[in-house]
TORPALUM-852217 format. One record per residue (C-alpha): x, y, z; residue in three letters. Coordinates in steps of 0.2 Angstrom, whole numbers, plus 2048, in hexadecimal, padded with zeros to 3 digits. Example, Ala and Ser with C-alpha at 12.3 -4.5 7.8 and 13.67 -1.06 7.14 Angstrom:
83E7EA827ALA8447FB824SER
END
This chain:
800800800UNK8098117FAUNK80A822807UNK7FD82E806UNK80983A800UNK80E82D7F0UNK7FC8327EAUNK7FF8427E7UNK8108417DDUNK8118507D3UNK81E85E7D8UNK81F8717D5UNK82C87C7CFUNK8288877DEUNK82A87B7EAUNK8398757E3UNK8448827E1UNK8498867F3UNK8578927F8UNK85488D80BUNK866885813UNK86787681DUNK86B87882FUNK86688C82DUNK85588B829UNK84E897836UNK85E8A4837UNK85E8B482FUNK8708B9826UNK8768C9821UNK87B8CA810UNK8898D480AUNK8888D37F6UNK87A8CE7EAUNK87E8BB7E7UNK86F8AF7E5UNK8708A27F3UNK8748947E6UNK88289F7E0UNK88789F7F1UNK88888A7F0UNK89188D7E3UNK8A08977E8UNK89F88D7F8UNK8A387D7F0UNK8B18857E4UNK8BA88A7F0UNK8B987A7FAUNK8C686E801UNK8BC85D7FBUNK8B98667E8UNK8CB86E7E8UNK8D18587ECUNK8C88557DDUNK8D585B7D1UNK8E08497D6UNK8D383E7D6UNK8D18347C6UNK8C38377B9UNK8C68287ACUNK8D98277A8UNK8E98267B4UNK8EE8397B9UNK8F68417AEUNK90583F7A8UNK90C846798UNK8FB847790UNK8EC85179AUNK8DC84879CUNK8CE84B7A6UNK8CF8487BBUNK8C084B7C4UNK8C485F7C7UNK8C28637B4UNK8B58537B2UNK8AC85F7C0UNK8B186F7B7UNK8A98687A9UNK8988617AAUNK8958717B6UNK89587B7A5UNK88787079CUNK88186F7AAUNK87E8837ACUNK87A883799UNK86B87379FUNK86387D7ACUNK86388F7A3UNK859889793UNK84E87E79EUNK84B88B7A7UNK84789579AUNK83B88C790UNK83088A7A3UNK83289C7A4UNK82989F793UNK81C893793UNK8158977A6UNK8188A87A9UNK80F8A77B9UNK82189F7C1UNK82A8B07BBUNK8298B57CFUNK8328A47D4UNK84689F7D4UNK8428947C5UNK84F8A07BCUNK85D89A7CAUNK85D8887C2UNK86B88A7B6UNK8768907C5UNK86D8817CFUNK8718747C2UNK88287A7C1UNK88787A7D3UNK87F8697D3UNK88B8617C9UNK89A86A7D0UNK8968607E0UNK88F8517D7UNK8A28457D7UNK8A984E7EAUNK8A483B7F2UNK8AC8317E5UNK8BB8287F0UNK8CC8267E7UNK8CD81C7D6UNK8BC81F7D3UNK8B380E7D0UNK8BF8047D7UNK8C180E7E8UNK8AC80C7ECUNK8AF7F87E9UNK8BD7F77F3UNK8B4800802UNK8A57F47FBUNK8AD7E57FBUNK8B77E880AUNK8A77E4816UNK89D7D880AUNK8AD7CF807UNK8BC7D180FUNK8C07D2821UNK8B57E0824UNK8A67D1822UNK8A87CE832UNK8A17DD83BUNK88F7DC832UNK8877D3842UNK88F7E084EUNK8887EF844UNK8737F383DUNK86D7EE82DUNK86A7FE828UNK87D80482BUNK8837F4824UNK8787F7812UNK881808811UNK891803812UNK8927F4807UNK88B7FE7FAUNK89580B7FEUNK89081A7EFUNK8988287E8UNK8898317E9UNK88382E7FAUNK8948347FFUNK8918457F6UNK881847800UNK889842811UNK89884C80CUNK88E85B80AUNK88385B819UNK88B850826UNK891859835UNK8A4853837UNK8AE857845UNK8B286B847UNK8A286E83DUNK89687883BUNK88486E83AUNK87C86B828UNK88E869820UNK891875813UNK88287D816UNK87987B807UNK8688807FCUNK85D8727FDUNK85A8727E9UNK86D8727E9UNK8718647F4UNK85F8587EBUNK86685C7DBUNK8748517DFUNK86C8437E5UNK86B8377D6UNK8638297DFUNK8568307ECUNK8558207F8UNK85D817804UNK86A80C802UNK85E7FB807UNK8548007F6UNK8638007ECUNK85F7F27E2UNK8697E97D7UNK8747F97D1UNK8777FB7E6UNK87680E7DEUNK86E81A7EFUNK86E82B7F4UNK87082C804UNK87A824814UNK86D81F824UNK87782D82EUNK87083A821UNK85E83481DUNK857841827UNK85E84E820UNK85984A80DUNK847845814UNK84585781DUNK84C85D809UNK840853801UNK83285680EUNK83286A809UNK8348697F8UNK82785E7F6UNK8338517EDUNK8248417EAUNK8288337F8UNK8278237EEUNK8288177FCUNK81A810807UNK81981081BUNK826801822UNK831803810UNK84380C80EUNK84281D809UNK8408207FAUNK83C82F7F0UNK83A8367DEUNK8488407D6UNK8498507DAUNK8478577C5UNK85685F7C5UNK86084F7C9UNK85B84B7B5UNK86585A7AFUNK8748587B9UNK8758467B6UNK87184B7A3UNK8808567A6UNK88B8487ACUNK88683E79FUNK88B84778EUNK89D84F797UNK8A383C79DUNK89D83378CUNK8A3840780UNK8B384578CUNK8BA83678DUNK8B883277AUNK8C3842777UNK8D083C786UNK8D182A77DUNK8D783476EUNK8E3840775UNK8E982E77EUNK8EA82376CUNK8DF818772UNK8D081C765UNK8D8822752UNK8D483374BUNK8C7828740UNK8C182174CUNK8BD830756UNK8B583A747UNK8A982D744UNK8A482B756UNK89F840758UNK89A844746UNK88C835747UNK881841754UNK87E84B746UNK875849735UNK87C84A724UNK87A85E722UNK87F861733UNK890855731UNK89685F723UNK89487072BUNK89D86A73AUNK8AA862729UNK8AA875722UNK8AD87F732UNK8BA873736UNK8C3877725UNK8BF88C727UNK8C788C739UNK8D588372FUNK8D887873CUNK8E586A73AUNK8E986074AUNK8DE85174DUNK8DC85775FUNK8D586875BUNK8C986074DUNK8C385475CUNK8C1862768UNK8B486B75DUNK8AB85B758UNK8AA858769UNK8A486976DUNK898868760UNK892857768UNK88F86177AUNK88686D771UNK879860767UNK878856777UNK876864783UNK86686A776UNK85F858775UNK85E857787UNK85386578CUNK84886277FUNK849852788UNK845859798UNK836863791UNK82E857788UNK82D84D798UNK82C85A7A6UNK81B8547AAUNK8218417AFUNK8308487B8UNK8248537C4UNK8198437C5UNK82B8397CCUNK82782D7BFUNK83382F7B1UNK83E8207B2UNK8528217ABUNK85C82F7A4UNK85783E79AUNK86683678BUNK85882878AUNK849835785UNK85683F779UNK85283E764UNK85782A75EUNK867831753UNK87083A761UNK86B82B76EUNK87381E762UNK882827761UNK882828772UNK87F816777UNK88C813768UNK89A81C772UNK893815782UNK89880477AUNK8A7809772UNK8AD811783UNK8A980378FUNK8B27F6781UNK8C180077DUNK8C380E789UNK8BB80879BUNK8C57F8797UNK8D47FE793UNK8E77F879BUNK8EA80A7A1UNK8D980B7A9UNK8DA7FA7AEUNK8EB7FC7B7UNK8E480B7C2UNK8D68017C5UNK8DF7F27CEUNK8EC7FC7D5UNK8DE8077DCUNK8D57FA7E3UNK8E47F07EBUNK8E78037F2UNK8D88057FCUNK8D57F57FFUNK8E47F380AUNK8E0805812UNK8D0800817UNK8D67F1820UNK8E37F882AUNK8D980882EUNK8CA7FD834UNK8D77F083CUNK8DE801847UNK8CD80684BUNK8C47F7851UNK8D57F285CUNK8D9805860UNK8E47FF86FUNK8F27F7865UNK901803863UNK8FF80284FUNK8EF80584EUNK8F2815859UNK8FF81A84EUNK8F381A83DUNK8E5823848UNK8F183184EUNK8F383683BUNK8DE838838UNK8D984A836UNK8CD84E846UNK8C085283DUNK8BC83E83BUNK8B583884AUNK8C082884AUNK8C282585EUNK8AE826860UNK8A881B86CUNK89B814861UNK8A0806852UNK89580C843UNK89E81E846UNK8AF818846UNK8AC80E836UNK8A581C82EUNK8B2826833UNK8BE81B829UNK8B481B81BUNK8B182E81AUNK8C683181EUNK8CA824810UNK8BD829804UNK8C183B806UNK8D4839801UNK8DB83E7F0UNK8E482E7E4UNK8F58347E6UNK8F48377FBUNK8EA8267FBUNK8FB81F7F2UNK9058297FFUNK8FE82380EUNK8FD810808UNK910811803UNK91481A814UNK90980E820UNK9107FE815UNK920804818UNK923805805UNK92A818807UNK930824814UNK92B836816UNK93B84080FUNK93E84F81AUNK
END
């Protein structure tokens, strides 16, 4: 039997553009300069610690070496762009067909969007994939499996399905040590425009994809609760919830900068031809289109493969970017209702979505699968793995003159000597997750006795 609520599914822009913080709902704050509160979310995450670690944190390919590819700074950088360029135009086509919202914030959601996906990768753990199976499979099973008697259910789903996503949420709103309450302090249509996967994590399913760790529940329910998110879940169920309709365009953001970004970083990096490559970005476009992209191309008189890519692929961002708000607008009805299932890329006109899935395929075949990418990825997991174990082993034996020694070197704001288990282990994992791929390098070498600090 479904909630009350669930009867009455459809949201309103209204309601769902909310420049209200968490934890300063009911304080008054002097401002000093004519900001928007979501510009405010924005500036806030720039110039953050966790967005600033972003920058060694590996996008697709190892870190850079001679050749620059995209790490999850410039990734971020990125799809925060499209993601403002999403959000204006949708904006203004709900502008011009209900003038009756000209008096609401529905103009702030490019600046929403866009600060959304700035914040949309800051939970991913070092190496990406690899790192959130290692924490995974670290509990489910490694020596970790051994605690899940000694720990509740709920706490022991979110942690062997440890997410990316969840951790941004947490991230952003969880009060660490030395903190203020709320976290960042963010806009609740920033901080539900993040979350991909609006339930907990004993709904995840299959995918184990969820949005938020028992520890912050509440604090997405009291975001959901105001803004009139739909509840999809009955009395008794786990939470769960509708998307919050700007989670669609900062997903669709996501979606064309990773696809067609790493197409151009395979490239620059050999591993897809200059023929190759062509083929792959001029099939988004029809026969007319192709050979205007062909004739600029020749006027610009460019001659280096990699410049030629870089302005098919911008041409691509462009198409894609187009499709998808039509996208959006074609079905804002079901995406008020809660009931549009997947991504706006599978709603988007059938050329440019084969083209798409045909880069999708090519991607996960020649790039995702790839020795370089591959390399990192066992290297990476072999990496956290082992910190995970002797981080864990220090704090469930915190008497032993080792484990005292790897506790000493935790920053305090992770409560890693709380009395209580669940916040220890979490503790671990938020210190671990939160670590660049080089400094997670650093400190395995170090605590394996594989280097010494040079002084």
């Amino acid at each position: 039997m479904l909630s009350e609520r669930e009867n009455n599914t459809t949201m309103n822009w209204k309601q769902l553009i909310s420049n209200k913080r968490l934890g300063q709902e009911y304080r008054h704050l002097e401002r000093h300069d004519d900001r928007t509160e979501f510009k405010r979310d924005y500036d806030r995450l720039i110039f953050s610690a966790p967005f600033r670690r972003l920058q060694n944190k590996t996008q697709v390919f190892p870190l850079p070496g001679s050749v620059f590819v995209h790490n999850r700074l410039t990734h971020s950088l990125e799809v925060a762009s499209v993601g403002m360029s999403l959000g204006s135009d949708v904006a203004q086509h709900i502008l011009k067909s209900r003038p009756e919202l000209q008096d609401s914030m529905i103009e702030q959601i490019g600046q929403i969007v866009s600060t959304a996906c700035l914040a949309h990768d800051l939970g991913n753990p070092p190496f990406g994939h690899s790192g959130e199976k290692a924490i995974q499979t670290f509990f489910s099973e490694g020596a970790g499996s051994e605690l899940k008697d000694k720990v509740a259910p709920e706490f022991w789903d979110d942690i062997t399905h440890f997410e990316g996503n969840a951790n941004a949420f947490r991230l952003l709103t969880h009060q660490f040590k030395g903190r203020r309450p709320g976290g960042f302090v963010m806009t609740y249509s920033t901080l539900a425009s993040i979350v991909k996967y609006p339930h907990a994590s004993s709904a995840a399913g299959k995918k184990g994809k969820f949005g938020f760790f028992q520890s912050e529940q509440e604090y997405y329910k009291r975001i959901a609760d105001e803004m009139g998110i739909a509840c999809k879940s009955a009395p008794g169920e786990p939470l769960r919830y509708a998307r919050h309709p700007l989670v669609y365009l900062v997903e669709a953001a996501d979606d064309i900068c990773y696809e067609i970004m790493d197409i151009e970083d395979a490239h620059k990096l050999k591993i897809l031809s200059y023929a190759e490559t062509e083929r792959l970005l001029l099939d988004f476009f029809d026969e007319e289109q192709r050979r205007h992209i062909v004739d600029r191309i020749a006027n610009e008189q460019l001659e280096d493969p990699n410049e030629k890519v870089v302005y098919m692929r911008a041409s691509v961002i462009g198409k894609l970017e187009n499709v998808c708000v039509e996208a959006f607008l074609q079905h804002e009805e079901e995406i008020l209702e809660g009931t549009l299932e997947g991504s706006l890329i599978d709603y988007i006109n059938p050329q440019q979505r084969e083209a798409y899935r045909r880069c999708a395929e090519l991607s996960m075949k020649r790039i995702y699968r790839s020795r370089p990418v591959l390399d990192v990825e066992l290297s990476g997991y072999k990496i956290m793995a082992t910190l995970m174990e002797q981080m864990i082993e220090a704090v469930m034996n915190p008497h032993r003159y080792y484990s005292q020694q790897l506790i000493e070197r935790v920053s305090s704001q992770y409560d890693i000597t709380a009395p209580q288990l669940e916040t220890r282990l979490m503790a671990v994992i938020d210190y671990i997750a939160g670590m660049t791929d080089v400094y997670a390098l650093d400190v395995y070498q170090k605590i394996n006795g594989i280097s010494l600090p040079i002084v």
